[in-house]
TORDREN-828816 format. One record per residue: residue number from 0; x negated, y, z negated of N, C-alpha, C, CB in turn. Coordinates in nm, 4 decimals. Each point is the difference from the previous one (the first is absolute). Glycine has a CB too. Example, Ala and Ser with C-alpha at 12.3 -4.5 7.8 and 13.67 -1.06 7.14 Angstrom:
residues 2
<lomar pos="0" n_xx="-1.3190" n_yy="-0.5690" n_zz="-0.7800" ca_xx="0.0890" ca_yy="0.1190" ca_zz="0.0000" c_xx="-0.0900" c_yy="0.1200" c_zz="0.0000" cb_xx="0.1892" cb_yy="-0.1173" cb_zz="-0.1246"/>
<lomar pos="1" n_xx="-0.1542" n_yy="0.2223" n_zz="0.1966" ca_xx="-0.0820" ca_yy="0.1190" ca_zz="-0.0060" c_xx="0.0770" c_yy="0.1090" c_zz="-0.0730" cb_xx="-0.1184" cb_yy="-0.0628" cb_zz="0.2145"/>
end
This chain:
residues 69
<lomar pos="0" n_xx="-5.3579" n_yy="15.3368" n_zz="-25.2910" ca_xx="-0.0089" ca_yy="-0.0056" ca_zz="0.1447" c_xx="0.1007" c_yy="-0.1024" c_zz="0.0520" cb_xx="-0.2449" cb_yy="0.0669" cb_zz="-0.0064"/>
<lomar pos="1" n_xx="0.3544" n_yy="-0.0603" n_zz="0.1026" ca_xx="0.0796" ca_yy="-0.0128" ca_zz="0.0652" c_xx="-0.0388" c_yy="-0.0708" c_zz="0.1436" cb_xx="0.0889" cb_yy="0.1831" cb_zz="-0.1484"/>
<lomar pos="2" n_xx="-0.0316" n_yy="-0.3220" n_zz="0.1955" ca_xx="-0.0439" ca_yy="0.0201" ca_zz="0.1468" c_xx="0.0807" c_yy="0.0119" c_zz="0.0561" cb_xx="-0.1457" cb_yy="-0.0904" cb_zz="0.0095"/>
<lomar pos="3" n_xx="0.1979" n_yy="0.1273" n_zz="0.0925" ca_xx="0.1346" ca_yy="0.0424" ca_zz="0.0670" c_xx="0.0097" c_yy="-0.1264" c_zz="0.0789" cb_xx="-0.0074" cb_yy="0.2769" cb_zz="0.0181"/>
<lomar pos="4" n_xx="0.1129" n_yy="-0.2833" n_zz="0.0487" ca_xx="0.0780" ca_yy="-0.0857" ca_zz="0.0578" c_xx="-0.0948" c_yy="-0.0068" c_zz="0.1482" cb_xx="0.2621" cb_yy="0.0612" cb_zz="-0.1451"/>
<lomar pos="5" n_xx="-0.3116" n_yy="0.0007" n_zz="0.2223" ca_xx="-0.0202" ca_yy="0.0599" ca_zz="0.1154" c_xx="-0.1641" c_yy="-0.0748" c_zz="-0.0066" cb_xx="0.1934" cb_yy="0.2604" cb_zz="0.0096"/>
<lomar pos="6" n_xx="-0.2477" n_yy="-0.2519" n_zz="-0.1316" ca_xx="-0.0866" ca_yy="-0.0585" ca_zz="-0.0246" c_xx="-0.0054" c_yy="-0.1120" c_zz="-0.0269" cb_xx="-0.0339" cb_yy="0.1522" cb_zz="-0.0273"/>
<lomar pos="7" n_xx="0.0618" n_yy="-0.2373" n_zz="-0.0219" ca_xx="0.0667" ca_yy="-0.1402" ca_zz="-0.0189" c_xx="0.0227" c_yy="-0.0174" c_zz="0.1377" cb_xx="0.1172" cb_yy="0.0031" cb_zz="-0.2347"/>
<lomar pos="8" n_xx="-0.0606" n_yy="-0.0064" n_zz="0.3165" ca_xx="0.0077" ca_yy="-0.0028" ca_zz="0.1731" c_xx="-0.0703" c_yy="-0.0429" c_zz="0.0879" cb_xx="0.0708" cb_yy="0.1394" cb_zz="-0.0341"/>
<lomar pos="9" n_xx="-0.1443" n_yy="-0.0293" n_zz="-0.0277" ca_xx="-0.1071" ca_yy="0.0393" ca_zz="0.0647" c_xx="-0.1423" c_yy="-0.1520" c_zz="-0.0341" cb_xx="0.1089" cb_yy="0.3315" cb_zz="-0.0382"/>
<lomar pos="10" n_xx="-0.1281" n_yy="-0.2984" n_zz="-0.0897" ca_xx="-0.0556" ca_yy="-0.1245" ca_zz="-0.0839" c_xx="0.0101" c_yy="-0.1586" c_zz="0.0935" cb_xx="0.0982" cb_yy="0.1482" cb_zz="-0.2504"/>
<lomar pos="11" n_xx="0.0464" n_yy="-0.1711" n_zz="0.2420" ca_xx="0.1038" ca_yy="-0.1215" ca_zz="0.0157" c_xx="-0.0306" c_yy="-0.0169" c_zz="0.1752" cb_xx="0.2285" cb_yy="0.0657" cb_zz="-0.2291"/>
<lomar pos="12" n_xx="-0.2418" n_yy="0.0173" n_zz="0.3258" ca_xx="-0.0166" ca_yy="0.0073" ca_zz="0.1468" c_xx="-0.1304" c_yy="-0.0758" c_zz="-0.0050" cb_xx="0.1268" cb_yy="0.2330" cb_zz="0.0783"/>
<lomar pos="13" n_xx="-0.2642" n_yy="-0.1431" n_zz="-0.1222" ca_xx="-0.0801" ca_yy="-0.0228" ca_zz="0.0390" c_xx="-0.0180" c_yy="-0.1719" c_zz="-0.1114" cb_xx="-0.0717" cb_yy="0.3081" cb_zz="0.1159"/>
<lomar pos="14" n_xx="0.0586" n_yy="-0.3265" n_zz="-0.1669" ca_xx="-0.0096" ca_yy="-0.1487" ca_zz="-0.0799" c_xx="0.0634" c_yy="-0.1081" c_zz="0.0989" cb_xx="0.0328" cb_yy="0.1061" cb_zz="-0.2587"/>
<lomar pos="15" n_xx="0.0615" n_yy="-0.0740" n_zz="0.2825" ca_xx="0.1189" ca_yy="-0.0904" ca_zz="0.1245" c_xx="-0.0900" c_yy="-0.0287" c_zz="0.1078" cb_xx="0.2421" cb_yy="0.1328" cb_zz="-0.0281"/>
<lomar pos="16" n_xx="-0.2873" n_yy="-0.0163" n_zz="0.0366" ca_xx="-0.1256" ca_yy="-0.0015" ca_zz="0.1820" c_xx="-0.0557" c_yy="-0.0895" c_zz="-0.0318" cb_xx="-0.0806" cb_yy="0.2194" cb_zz="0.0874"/>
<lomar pos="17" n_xx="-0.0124" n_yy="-0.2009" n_zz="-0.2182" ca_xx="-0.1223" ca_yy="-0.0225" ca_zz="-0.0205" c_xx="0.0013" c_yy="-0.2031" c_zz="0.0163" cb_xx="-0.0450" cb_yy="0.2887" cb_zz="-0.1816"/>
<lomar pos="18" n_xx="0.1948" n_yy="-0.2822" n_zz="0.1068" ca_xx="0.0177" ca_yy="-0.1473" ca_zz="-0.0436" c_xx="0.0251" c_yy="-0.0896" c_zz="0.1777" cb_xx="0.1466" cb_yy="0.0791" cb_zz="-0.3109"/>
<lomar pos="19" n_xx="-0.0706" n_yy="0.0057" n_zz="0.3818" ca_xx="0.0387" ca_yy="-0.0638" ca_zz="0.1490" c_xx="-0.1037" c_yy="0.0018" c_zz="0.0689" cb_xx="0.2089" cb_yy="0.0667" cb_zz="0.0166"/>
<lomar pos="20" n_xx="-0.3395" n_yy="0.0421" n_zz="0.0073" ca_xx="-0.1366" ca_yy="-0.0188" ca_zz="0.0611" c_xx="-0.0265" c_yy="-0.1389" c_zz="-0.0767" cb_xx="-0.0946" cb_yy="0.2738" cb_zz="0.0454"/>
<lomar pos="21" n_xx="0.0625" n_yy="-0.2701" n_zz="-0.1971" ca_xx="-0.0362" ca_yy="-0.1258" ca_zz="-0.0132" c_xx="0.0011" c_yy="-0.1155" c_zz="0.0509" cb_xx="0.0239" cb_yy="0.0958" cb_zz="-0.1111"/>
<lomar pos="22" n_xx="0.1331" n_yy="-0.1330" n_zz="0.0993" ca_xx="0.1081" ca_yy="-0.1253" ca_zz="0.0362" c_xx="-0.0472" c_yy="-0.0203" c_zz="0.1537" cb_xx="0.2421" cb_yy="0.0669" cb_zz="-0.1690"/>
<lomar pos="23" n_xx="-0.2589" n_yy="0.0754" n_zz="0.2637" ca_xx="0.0103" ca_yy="-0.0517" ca_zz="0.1307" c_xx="-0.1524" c_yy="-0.0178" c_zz="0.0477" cb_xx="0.2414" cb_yy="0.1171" cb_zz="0.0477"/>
<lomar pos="24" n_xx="-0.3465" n_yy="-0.0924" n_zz="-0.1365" ca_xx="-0.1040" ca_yy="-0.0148" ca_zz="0.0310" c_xx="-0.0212" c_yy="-0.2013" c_zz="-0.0280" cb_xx="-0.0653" cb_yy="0.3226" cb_zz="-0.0594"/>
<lomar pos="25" n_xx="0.0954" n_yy="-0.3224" n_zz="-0.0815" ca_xx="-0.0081" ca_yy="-0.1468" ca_zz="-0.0232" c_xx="0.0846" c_yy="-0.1242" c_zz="0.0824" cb_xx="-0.0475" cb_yy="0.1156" cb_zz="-0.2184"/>
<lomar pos="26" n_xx="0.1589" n_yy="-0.0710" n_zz="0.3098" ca_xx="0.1014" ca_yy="-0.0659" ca_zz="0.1133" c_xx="-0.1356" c_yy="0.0026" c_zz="0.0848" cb_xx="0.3007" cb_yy="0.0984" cb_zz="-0.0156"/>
<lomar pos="27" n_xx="-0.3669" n_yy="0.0587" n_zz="0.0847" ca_xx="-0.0414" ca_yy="-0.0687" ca_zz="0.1486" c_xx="-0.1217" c_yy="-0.0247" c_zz="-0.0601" cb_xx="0.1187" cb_yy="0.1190" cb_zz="0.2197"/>
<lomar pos="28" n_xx="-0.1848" n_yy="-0.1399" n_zz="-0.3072" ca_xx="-0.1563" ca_yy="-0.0893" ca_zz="-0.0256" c_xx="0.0155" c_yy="-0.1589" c_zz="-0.0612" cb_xx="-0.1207" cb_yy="0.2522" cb_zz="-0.0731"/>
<lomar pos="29" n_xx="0.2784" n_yy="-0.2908" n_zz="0.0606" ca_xx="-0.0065" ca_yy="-0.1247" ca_zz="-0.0377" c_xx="0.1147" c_yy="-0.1001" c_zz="0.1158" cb_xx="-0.0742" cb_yy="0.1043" cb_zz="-0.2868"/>
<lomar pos="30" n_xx="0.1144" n_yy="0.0184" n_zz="0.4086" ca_xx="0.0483" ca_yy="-0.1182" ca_zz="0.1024" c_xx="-0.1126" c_yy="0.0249" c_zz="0.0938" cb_xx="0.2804" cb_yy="-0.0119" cb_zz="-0.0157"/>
<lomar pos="31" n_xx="-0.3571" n_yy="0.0350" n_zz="0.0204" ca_xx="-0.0960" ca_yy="-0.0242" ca_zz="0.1187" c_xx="0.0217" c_yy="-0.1170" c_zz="0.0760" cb_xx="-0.1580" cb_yy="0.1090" cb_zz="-0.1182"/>
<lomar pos="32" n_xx="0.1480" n_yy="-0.2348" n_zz="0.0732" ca_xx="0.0180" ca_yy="-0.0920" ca_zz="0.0425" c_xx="0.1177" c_yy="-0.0049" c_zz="0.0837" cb_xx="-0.1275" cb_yy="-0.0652" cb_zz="-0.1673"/>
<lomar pos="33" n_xx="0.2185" n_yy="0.0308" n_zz="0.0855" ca_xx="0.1220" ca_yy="0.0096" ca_zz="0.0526" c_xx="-0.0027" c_yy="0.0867" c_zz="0.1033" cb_xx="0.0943" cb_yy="-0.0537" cb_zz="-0.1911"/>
<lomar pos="34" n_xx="-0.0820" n_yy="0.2104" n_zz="0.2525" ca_xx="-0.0322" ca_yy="0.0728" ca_zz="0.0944" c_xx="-0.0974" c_yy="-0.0961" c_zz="0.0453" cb_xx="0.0597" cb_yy="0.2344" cb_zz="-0.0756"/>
<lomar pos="35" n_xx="-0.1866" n_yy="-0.2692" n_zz="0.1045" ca_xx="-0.0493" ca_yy="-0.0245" ca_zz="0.1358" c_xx="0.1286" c_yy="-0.1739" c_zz="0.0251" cb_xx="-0.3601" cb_yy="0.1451" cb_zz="-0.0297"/>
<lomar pos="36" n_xx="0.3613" n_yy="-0.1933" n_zz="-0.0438" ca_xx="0.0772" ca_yy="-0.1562" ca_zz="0.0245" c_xx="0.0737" c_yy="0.0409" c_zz="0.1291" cb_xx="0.0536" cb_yy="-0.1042" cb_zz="-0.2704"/>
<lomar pos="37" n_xx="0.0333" n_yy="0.2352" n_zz="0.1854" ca_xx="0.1426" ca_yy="0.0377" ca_zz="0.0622" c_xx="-0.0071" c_yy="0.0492" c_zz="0.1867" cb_xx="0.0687" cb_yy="0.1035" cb_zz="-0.2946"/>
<lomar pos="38" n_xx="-0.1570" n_yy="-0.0082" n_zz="0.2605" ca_xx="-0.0601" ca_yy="0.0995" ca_zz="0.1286" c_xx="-0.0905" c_yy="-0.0896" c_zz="0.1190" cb_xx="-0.0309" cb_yy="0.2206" cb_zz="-0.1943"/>
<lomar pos="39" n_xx="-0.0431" n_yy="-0.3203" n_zz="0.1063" ca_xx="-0.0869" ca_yy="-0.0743" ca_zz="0.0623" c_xx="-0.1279" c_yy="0.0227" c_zz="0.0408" cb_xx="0.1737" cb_yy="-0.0515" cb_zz="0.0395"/>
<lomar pos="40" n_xx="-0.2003" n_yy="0.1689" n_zz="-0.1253" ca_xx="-0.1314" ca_yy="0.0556" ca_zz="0.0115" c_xx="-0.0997" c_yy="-0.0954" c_zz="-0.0516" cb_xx="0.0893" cb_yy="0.2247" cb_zz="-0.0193"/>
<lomar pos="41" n_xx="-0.2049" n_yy="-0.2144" n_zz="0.0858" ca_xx="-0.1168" ca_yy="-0.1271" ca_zz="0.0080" c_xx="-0.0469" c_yy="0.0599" c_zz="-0.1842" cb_xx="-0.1277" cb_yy="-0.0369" cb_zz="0.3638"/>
<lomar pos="42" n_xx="0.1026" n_yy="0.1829" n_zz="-0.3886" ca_xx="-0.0828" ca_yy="0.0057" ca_zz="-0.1334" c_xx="0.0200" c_yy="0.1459" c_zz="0.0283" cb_xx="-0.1922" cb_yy="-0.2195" cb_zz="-0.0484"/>
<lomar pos="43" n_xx="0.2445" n_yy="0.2712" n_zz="-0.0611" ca_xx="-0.0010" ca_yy="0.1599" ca_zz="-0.0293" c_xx="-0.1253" c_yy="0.0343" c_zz="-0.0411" cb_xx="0.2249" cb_yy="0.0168" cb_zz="-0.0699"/>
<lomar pos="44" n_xx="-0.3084" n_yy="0.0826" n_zz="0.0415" ca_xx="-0.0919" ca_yy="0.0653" ca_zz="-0.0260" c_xx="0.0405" c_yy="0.0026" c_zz="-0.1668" cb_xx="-0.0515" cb_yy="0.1284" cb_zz="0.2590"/>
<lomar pos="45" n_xx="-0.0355" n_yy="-0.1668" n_zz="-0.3261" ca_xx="0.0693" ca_yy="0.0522" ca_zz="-0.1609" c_xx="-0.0064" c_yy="0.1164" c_zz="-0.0407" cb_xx="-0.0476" cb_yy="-0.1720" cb_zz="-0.0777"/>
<lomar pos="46" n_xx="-0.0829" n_yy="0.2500" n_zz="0.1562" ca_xx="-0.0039" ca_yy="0.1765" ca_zz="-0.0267" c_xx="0.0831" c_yy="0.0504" c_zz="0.0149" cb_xx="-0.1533" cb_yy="0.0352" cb_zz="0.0486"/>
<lomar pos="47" n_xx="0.2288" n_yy="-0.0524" n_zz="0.0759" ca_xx="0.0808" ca_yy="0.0624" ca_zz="0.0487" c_xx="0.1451" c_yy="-0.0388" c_zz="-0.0273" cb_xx="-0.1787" cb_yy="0.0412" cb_zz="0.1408"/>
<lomar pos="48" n_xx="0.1974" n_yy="-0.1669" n_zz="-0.2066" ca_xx="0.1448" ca_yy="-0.0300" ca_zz="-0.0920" c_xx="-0.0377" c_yy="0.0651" c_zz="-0.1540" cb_xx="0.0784" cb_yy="-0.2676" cb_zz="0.1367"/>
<lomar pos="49" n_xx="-0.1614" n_yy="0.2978" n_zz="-0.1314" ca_xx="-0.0818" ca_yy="0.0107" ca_zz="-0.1605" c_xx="0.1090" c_yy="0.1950" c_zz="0.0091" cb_xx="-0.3971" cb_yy="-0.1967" cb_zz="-0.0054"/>
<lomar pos="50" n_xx="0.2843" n_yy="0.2343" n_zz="0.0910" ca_xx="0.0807" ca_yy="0.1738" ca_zz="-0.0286" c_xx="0.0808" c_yy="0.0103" c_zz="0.0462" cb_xx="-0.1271" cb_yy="0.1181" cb_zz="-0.0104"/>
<lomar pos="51" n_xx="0.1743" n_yy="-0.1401" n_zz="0.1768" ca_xx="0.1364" ca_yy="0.0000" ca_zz="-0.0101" c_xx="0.1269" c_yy="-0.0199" c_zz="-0.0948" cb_xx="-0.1168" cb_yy="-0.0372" cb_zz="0.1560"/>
<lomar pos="52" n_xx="0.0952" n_yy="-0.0840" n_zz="-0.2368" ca_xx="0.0574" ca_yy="0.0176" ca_zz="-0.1049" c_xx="0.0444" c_yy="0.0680" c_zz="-0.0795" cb_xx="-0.0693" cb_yy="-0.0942" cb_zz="0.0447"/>
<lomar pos="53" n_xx="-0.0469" n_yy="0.1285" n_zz="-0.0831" ca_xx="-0.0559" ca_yy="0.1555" ca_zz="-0.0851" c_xx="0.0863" c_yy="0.0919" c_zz="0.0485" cb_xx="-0.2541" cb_yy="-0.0263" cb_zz="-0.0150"/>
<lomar pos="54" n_xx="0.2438" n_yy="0.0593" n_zz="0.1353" ca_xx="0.0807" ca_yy="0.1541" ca_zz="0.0754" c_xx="0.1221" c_yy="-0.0440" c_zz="0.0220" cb_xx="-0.1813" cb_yy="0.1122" cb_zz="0.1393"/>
<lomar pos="55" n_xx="0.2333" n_yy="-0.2468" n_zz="-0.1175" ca_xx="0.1341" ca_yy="0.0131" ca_zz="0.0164" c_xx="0.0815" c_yy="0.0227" c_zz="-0.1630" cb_xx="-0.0348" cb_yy="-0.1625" cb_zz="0.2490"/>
<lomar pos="56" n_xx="-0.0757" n_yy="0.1049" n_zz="-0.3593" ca_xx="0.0733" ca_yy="-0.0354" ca_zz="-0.0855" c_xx="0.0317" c_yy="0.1725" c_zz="-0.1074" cb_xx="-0.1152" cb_yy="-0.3160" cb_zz="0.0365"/>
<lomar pos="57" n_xx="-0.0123" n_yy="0.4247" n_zz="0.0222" ca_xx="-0.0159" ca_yy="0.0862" ca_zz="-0.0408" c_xx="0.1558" c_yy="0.1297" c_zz="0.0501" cb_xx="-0.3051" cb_yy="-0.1185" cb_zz="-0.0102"/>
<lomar pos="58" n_xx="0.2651" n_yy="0.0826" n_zz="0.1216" ca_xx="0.1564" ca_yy="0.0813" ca_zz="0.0964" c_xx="0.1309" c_yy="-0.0231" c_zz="-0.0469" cb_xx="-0.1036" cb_yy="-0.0345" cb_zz="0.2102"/>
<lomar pos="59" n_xx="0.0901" n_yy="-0.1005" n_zz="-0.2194" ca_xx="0.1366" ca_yy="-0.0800" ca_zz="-0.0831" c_xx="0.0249" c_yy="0.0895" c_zz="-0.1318" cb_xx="-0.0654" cb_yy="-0.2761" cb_zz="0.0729"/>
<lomar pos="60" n_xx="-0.0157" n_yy="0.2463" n_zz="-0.1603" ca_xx="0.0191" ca_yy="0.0737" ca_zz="-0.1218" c_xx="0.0014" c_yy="0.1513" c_zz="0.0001" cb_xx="-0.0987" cb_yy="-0.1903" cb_zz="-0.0855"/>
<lomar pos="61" n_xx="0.0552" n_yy="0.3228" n_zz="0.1948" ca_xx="-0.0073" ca_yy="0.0983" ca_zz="-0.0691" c_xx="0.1441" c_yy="0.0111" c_zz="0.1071" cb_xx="-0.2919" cb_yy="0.0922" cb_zz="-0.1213"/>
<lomar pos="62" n_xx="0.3832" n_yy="-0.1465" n_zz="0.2263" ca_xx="0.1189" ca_yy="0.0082" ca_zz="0.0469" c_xx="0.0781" c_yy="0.0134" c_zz="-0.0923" cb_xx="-0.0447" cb_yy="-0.1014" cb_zz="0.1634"/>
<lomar pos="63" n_xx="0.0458" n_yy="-0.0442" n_zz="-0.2276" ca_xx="0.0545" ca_yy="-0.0097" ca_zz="-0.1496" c_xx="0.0449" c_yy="0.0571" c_zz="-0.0698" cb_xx="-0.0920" cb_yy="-0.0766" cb_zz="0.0018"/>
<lomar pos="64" n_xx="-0.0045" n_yy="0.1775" n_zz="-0.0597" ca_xx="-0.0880" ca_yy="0.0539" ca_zz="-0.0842" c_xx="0.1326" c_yy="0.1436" c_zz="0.0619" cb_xx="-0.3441" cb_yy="-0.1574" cb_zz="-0.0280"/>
<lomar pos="65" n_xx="0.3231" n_yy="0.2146" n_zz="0.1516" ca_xx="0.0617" ca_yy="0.1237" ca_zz="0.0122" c_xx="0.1677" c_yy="-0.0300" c_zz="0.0529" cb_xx="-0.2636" cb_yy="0.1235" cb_zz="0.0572"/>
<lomar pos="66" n_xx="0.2511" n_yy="-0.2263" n_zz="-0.0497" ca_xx="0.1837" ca_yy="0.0026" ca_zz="0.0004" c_xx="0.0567" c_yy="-0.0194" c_zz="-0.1059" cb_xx="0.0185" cb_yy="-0.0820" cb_zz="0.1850"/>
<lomar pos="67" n_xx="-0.0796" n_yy="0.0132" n_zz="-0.2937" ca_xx="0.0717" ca_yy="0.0651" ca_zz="-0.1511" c_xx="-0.0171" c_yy="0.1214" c_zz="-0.0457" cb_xx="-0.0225" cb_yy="-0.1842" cb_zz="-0.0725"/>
<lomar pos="68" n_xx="-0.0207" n_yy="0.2612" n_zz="0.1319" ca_xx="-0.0061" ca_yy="0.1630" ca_zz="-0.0582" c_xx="0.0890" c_yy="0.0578" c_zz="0.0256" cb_xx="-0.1845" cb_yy="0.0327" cb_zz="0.0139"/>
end
C-alpha cells in the first residue's frame, strides 16, 4: 500500500490547522491580562474569554487547515 502525494497534503493541511488552532487558542487564554491592561477593561468574563477562545482558535485552524489544500 502506497500513499500518494495528494494524501500526504492532505494529512500535512489538516495537522498544520490542528497545530495553529492550538497555538492561537493558548495566545488568547494566556494574554487576558494583558488585553484588559491594554483596552482597559474593568474584568472580562472568563466564560466568555474561556470559549471565545475556543471559536476563535477553532476558525483559525480549519482556515488554515483549507488554504493548504
Amino acid at each position: 500500500m502506497t500513499i500518494t502525494k495528494e494524501l500526504l497534503y492532505f494529512i500535512r493541511a489538516i495537522l498544520f490547522g490542528i497545530t495553529v488552532g492550538y497555538l492561537v487558542f493558548y495566545f488568547v487564554v494566556f494574554f487576558k491580562p494583558w488585553t484588559e491592561k491594554t483596552f482597559g477593561f474593568k474584568k472580562i468574563d472568563v466564560d466568555l474569554w474561556w470559549w471565545g477562545g475556543i471559536t476563535v482558535a477553532v476558525l483559525t485552524g480549519i482556515i488554515i487547515a483549507l488554504l493548504m489544500m
